[in-house]
C-alpha positions in Angstrom: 18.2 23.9 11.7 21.8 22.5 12.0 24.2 23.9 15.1 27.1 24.3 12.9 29.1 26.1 15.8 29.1 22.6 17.8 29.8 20.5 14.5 32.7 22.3 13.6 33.8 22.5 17.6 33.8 18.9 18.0 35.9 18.3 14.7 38.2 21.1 15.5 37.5 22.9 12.5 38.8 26.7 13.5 36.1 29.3 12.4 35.4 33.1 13.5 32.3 34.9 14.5 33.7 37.8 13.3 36.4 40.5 11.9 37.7 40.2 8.4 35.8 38.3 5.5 32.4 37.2 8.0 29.4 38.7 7.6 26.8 38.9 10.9 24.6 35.8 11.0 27.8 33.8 9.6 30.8 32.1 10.3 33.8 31.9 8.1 36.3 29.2 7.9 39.0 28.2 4.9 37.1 26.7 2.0 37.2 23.2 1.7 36.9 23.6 -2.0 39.8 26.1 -2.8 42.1 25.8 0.3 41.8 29.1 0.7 43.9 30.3 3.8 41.5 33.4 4.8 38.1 32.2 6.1 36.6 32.5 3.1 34.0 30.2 3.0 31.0 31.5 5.0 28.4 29.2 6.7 25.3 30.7 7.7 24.8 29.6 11.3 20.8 29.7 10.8 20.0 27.4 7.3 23.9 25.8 7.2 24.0 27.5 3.6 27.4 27.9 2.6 29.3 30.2 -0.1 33.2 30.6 -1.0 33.7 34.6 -1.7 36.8 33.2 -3.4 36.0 30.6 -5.6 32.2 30.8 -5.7 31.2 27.5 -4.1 27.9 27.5 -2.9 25.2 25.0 -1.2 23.7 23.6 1.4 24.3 22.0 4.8 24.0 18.7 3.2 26.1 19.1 0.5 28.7 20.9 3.2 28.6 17.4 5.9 29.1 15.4 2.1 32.3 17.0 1.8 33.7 17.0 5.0 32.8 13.5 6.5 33.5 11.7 2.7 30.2 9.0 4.5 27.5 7.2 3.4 23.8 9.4 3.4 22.7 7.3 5.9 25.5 8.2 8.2 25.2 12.0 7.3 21.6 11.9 8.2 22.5 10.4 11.6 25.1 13.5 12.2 22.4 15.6 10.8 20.0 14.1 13.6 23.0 14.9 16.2 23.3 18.7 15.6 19.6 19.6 15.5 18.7 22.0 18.7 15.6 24.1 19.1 17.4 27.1 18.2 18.0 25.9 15.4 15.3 23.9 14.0 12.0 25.4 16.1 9.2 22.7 17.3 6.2 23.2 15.2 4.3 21.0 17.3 2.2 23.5 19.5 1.5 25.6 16.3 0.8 22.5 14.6 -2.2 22.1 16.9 -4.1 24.7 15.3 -7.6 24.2 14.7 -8.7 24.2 10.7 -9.9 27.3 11.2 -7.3 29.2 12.5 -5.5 29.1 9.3 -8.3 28.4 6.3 -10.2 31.7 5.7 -12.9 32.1 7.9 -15.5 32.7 4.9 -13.8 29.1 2.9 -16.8 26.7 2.4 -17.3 23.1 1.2 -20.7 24.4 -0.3 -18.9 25.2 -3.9 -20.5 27.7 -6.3 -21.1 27.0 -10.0 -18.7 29.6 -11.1 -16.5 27.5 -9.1 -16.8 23.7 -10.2 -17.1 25.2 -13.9 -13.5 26.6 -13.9 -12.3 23.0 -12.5 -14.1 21.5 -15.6 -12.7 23.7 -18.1 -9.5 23.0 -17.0 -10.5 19.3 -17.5 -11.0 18.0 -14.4 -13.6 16.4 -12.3 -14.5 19.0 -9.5 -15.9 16.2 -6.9 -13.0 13.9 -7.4 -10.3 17.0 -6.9 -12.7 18.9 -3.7 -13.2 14.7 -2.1 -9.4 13.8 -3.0 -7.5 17.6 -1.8 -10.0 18.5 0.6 -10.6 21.8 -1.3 -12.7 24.9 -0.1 -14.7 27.5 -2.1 -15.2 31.1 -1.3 -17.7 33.7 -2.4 -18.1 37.4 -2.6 -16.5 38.4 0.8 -13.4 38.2 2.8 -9.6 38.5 1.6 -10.0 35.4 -1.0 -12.8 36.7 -2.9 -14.0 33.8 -5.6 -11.4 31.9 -5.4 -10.4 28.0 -4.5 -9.0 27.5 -1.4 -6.0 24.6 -1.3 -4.5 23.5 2.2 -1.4 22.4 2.4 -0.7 19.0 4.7 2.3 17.3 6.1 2.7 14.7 8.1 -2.0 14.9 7.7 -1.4 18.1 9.6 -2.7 21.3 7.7 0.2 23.9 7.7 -0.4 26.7 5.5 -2.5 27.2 1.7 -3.0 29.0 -1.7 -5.5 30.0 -3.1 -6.5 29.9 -7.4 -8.6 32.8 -8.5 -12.1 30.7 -9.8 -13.2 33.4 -12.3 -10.1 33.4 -14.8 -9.9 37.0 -14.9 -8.2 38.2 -11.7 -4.3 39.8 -12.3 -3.2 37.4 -9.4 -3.9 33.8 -10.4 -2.6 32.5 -6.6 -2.6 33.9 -3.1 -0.8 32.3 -0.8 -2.0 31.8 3.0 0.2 34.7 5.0 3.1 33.7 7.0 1.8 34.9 10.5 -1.3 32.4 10.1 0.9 29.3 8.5 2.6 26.4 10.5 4.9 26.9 8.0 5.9 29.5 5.5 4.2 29.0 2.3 7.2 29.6 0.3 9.3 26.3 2.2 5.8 24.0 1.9 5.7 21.2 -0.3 2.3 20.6 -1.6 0.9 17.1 -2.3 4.1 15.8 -0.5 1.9 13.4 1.9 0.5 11.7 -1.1 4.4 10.6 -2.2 6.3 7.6 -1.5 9.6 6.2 -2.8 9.1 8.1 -6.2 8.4 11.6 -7.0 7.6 14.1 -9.7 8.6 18.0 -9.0 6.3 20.2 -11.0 5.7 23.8 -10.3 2.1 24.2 -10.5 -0.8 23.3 -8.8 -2.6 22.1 -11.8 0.3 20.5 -12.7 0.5 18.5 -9.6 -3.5 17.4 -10.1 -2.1 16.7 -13.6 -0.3 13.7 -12.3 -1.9 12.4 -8.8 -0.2 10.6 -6.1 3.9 10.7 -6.5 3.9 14.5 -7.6 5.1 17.2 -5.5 4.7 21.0 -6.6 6.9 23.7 -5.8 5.0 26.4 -6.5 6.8 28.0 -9.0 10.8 27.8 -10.2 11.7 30.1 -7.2 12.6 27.3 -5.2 13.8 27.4 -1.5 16.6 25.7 0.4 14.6 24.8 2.7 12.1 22.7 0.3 15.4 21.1 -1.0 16.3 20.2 2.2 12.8 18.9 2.9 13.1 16.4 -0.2 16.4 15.1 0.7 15.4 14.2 4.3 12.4 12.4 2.9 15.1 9.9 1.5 12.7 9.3 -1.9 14.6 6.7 -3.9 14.1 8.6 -7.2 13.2 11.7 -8.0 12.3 13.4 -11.6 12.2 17.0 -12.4 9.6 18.0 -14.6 9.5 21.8 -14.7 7.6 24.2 -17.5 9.2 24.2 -21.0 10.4 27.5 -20.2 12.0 26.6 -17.3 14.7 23.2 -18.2 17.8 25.1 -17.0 16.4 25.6 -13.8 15.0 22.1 -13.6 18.7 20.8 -14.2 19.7 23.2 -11.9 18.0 21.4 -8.9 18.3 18.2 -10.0 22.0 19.0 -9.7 21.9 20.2 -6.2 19.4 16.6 -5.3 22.5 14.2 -7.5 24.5 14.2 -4.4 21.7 12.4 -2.3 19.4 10.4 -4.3 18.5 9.1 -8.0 17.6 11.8 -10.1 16.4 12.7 -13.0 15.3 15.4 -15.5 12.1 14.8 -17.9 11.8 17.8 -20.5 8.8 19.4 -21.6 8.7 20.6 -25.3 5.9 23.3 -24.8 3.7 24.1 -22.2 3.5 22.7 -18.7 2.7 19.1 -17.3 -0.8 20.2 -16.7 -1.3 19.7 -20.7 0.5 16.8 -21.5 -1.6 14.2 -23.5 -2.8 11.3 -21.0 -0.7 8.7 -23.1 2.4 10.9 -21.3 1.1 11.2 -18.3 0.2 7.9 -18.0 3.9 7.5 -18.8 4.8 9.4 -16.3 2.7 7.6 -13.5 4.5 4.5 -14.6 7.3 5.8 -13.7 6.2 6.8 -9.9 5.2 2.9 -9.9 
């Protein structure tokens, strides 16, 4: 994504390739954080993730141009914009091109089966608003994605990957995700919902979640979050964001809403019990007030 060779050539920061302290795929230089004088800090020359082996300082590339160019967000997105290179940061363009088909399922359907729209409304929900609004698909008794939902994924109204929610409640794997080699993008870096945000947003983990609270929500897809989606959320430049994890997961909620302070407003709205998808509607009504 970022050619952190060239960056750190052009402000004469010494680094090595190799030898003592650097693992392969990294570069090590002194930590900026410790003033270490052994190349301790290693950079990973494909994401720009960065860790300290002496004092435990870790991020990302954002966080790393922060600290060295002590600049405005606007100016580090410009120096971010500077050391992009197709090595780095591939062109999804051609793959983006990919016909509907290519990546749903061939056997997903807009023809939705009772068992189907009666899962939706037992999870409170109005099936023909949610299949009209996400553009959802329905499968049957064949194929890899047996009874199940079908959910694309869109960015920039481009479909790039999708998951899948078993319809019949009583499959041991609630969600399949769409496989890498058929995906514009790997499922795990996606962001659903994220074309349906603007200046405000919501993280949430959950699909369901995200439905919960409309427009303005982005889901995750579970607490395993990736550095890539972080990266994603700071680029978007949103003027506020609010974490609103599963009551089971606030310390990981704070967690990346302290690696997002650096770059924008943040905050951190705690569930008591459950998840967002069962708040009362006075709260997520709340909530949508917020995103206004």
């Amino acid at each position: 994504m970022f050619d952190i060779k060239t960056y750190f050539d052009d402000r004469k920061i010494y680094y090595d390739e190799e030898g003592k302290n650097v693992t392969e795929g990294w570069i090590g230089t002194q930590c900026i954080f410790c003033g270490d004088q052994s190349n301790h800090l290693g950079i990973n020359i494909e994401t720009g993730n960065y860790s300290c082996w002496k004092c435990g300082e870790r991020g990302n590339i954002w966080a790393l141009l922060k600290e060295i160019e002590h600049c405005s967000f606007k100016r580090i997105k410009f120096i971010y914009s500077k050391y992009q290179t197709e090595l780095y940061f591939p062109n999804y363009q051609e793959e983006i091109k990919k016909e509907i088909r290519e990546i749903l399922p061939r056997e997903a359907t807009k023809d939705f089966p009772v068992t189907h729209l009666n899962y939706l409304r037992k999870r409170g929900y109005t099936p023909e608003y949610l299949i009209a609004k996400y553009n959802l698909y329905a499968t049957t008794n064949f194929g890899d994605y047996r009874f199940r939902i079908i959910v694309p994924f869109f960015e920039k109204r481009k479909l790039i990957t999708f998951s899948s929610i078993d319809a019949t409640g009583k499959s041991s794997v609630k969600y399949v995700h769409a496989p890498k080699e058929k995906s514009v993008k790997d499922p795990k870096n996606a962001l659903y919902n994220i074309d349906n945000c603007h200046e405000s947003v919501v993280l949430v983990e959950g699909l369901f979640d995200c439905w919960r609270i409309g427009d303005g929500a982005i889901s995750l897809m579970g607490t395993k979050y990736t550095d890539n989606q972080i990266n994603q959320i700071i680029e978007s430049n949103f003027k506020k964001v609010m974490v609103m994890l599963d009551a089971d997961a606030i310390d990981i909620g704070y967690q990346l809403a302290d690696q997002l302070a650096p770059f924008t407003d943040v905050d951190v709205i705690e569930i008591l019990r459950g998840d967002p998808d069962e708040l009362p509607d006075k709260y997520v009504q709340t909530v949508k007030g917020w995103l206004k």
